[in-house]
N, C-alpha and C positions, 0 to 999 in steps of 0.2 A: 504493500500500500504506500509505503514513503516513495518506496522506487518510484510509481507512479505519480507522487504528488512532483517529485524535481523534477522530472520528463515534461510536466503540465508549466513548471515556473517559468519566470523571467530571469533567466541568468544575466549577474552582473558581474565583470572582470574588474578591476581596477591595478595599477601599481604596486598596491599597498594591501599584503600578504593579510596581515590584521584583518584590513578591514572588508577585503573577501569574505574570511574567517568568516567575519560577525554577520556578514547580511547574509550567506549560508546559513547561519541555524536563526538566524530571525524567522527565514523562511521555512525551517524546520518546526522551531516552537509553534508557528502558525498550525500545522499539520498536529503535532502534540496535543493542540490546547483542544484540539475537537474532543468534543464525550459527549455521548449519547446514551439515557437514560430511558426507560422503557415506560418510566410515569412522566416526565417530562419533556422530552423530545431531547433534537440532537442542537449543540449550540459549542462556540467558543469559552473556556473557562477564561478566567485570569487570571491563568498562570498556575503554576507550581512551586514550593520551593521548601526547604527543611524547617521543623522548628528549631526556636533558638531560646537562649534564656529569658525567660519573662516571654516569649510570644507563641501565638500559636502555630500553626503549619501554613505556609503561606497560601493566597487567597481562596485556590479550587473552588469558589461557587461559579456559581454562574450571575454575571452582572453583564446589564444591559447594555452602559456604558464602557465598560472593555471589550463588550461584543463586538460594537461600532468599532472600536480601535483597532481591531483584528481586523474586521472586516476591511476597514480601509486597507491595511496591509495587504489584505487579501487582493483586492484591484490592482492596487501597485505591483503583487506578484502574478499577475494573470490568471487570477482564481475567481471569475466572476460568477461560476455558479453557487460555490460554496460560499462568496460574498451574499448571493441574496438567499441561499439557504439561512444563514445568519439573520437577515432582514425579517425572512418568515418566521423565523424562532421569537424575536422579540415582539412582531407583530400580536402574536399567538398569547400572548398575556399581557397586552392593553388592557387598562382599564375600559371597560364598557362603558360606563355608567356618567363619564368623563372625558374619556380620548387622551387621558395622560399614561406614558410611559414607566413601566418597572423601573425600580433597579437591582435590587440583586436576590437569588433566590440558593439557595442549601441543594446540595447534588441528591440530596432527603424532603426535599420538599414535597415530593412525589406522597409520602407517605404518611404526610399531615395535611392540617387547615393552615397552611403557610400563610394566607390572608389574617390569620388571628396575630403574628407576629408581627412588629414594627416596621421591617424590612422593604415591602413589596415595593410601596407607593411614598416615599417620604423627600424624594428629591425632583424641583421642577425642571432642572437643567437638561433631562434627560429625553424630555417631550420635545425640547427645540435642535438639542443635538443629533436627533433622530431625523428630523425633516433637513439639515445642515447634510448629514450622510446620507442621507436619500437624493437631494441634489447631486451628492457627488456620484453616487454609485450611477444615478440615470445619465450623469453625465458621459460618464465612463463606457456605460452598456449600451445606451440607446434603446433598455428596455421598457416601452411603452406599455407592454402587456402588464406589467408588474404595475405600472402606476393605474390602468383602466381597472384592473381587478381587486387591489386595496383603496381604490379613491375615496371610499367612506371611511376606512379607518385612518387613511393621512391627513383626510379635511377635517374630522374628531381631535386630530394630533395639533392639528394647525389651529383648531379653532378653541381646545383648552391654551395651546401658549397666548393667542388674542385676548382669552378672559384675566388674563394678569396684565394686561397692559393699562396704564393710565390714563386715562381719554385725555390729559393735561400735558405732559408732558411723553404720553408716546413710546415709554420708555417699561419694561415689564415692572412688577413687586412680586415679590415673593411672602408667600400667606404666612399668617402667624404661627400657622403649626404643619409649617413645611419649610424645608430647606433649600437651598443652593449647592453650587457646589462645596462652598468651605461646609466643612460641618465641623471647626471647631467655634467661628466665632455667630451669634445671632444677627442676621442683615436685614435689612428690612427691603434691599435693594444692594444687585452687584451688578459690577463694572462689568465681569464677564458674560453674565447673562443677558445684557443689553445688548453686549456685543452679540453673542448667540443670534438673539433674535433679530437683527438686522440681516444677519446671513439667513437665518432660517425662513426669515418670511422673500427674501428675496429668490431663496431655492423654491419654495412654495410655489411662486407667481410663475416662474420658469415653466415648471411643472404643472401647474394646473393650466397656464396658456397651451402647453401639448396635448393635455390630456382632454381638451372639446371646455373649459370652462372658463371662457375669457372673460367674466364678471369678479367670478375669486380673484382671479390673476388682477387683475387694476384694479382692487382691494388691496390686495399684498402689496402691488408695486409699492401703493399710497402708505402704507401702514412701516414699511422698511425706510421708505423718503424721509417720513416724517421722524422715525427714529434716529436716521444719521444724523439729520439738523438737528438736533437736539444733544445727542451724545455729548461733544469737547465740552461745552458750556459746563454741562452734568457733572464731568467728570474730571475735570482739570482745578487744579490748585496753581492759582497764581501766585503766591507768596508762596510756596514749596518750590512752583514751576517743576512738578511730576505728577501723575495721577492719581486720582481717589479711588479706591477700591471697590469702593462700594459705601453705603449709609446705614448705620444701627437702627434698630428699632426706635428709638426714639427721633431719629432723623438724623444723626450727627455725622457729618463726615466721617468716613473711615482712613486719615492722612498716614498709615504704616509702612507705606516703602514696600508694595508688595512688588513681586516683577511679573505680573499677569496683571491682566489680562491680554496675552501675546495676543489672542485674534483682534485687539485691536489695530495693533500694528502692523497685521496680512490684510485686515479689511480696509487699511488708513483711514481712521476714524478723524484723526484731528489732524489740525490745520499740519505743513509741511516744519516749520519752523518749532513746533510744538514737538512732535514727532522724530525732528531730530536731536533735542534736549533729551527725550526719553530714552532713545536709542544710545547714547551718549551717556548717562547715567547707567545705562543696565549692561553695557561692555565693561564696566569699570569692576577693580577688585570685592566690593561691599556687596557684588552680587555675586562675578562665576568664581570659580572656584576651576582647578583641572582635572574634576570631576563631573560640573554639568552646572546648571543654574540654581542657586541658591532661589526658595519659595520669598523669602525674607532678605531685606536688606541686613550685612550684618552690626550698620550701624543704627537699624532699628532700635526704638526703647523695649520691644517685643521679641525680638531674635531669640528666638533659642534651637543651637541647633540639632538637638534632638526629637526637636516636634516634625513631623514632614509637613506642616502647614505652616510653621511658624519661623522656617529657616534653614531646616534640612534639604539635599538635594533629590530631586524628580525625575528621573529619567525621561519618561514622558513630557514634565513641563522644558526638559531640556531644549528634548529634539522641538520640541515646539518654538522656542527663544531662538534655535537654531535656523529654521525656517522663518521666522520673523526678518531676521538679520538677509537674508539671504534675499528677501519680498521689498525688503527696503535697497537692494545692490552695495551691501556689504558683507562680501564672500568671504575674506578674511576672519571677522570676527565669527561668521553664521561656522568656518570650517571649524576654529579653534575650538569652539561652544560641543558642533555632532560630533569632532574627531574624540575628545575627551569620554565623549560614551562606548567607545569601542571594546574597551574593558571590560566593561559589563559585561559582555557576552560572558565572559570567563566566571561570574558569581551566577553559582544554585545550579 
């Protein structure tokens, strides 16, 4: 079966023995992380890896949110059926009732009322990054079939991330007894998920203009417009001159020196001159590290680098900072940032 799955890849050669290496079993892990359960269906884990002291065995459920991330992998290696095998897996336990997206379920869930647990439904990030990787996957495939035959459950997806939006400023909220992606600090509103949603309703409109329904579509257009105008404003700190993260429940700025939300910086949300102060800040020492992008600045009042939210390094937020650097034509820093992940391959 792996035999099979390299034969199907995108091989990639490069100079640099390492880092063959590493996109070899990237593309391996991809194949790995497939598991298929007989109460739950077949889907991408995330991940594997040993326990350690004080932790437990690493991630092996199934999250919807590293499903997408595979799955993307999965496009980039020429695996587009098992990309939307994956698409169907997550589809398959939508909220009904809502049109909001899982996030993560026990390879045991099969054998309970996993609904009675906290886990399923608690994060909204995952409804908009769904319709974000559904643009890209239809980009990729050109399959139409897929979008005519799920259009009710993607218009569901698309039409719970609208009901957090603010008719005032355009921009999503996140409910009081739900979260974002941070789940250590409480938001009332974040930088990333704005961002999200400017992409997501923009994939939307793409999409539902193929798919025969070009009234949704210049809804979206209007709904993603009206959120880029709005973003720098939102989210810029002129006496820091770097961005706000996000807002607490109470409303207060959140000014901590995070280094996300990179899909600002793929989508260029702020003005250019802005943009480059950012980019310019987060090349600097207080962020990377020569192992990948610190979460945290580490001359935050909040750093600590034991937290992975609070200053620790990301792999994932890495390769993303990476790709930011690389969207702005700064190759340099974008190589210095992905080459530093190469390593990795080598842990678990």
């Amino acid at each position: 079966q792996m035999q099979q799955w390299k034969e199907q890849s995108v091989a990639i050669t490069t100079p640099d023995a390492e880092v063959n290496r590493a996109l070899a079993w990237a593309d391996t892990d991809l194949e790995q992380a497939w598991a298929c359960d007989d109460k739950i269906g077949c889907g991408a884990v995330a991940g594997y890896g040993p326990s350690r002291p004080m932790r437990r065995p690493q991630y092996d459920w199934f999250f919807a949110g590293d499903g997408m991330i595979a799955a993307e992998a999965m496009l980039a290696s020429g695996h587009m059926d098992r990309a939307r095998e994956e698409l169907e897996f997550i589809l398959r336990y939508q909220n009904a009732a809502n049109g909001m997206m899982w996030h993560e379920m026990s390879q045991s869930a099969g054998f309970l009322d996993w609904k009675k647990y906290p886990y399923l439904y608690p994060h909204v990030d995952l409804s908009f990054q769904f319709l974000s990787f559904l643009g890209e996957y239809y980009a990729a495939t050109g399959d139409l079939t897929f979008l005519t035959s799920h259009w009710s459950a993607i218009h569901a997806a698309f039409q719970f991330c609208q009901s957090l939006v603010d008719r005032q400023t355009g921009l999503p909220m996140i409910p009081a007894n739900k979260m974002g992606a941070n789940e250590q600090d409480r938001e009332n509103e974040d930088a990333g998920l704005s961002a999200s949603w400017i992409d997501a309703a923009a994939a939307y409109a793409r999409m539902a203009r193929d798919a025969g329904h070009p009234q949704q579509a210049e809804a979206a257009d209007a709904l993603a417009q009206q959120a880029r105008a709005a973003y720098a404003q939102r989210y810029w700190n002129n006496v820091e001159q770097f961005w706000i993260s996000g807002y607490t429940a109470s409303g207060r700025a959140m000014n901590v020196r995070r280094s996300g939300p990179t899909a600002a910086l793929t989508e260029h949300l702020f003005p250019q001159a802005q943009e480059n102060k950012l980019l310019d800040e987060l090349a600097g020492a207080a962020f990377q590290t020569d192992w990948g992008t610190r979460s945290l600045a580490a001359d935050s009042p909040q750093y600590d680098p034991d937290s992975y939210a609070k200053g620790s390094v990301s792999a994932l937020h890495s390769a993303e900072m990476a790709q930011a650097f690389w969207s702005a034509h700064r190759p340099i820093a974008a190589w210095q940032i992905w080459s530093g992940l190469v390593p990795w391959s080598r842990l678990d």
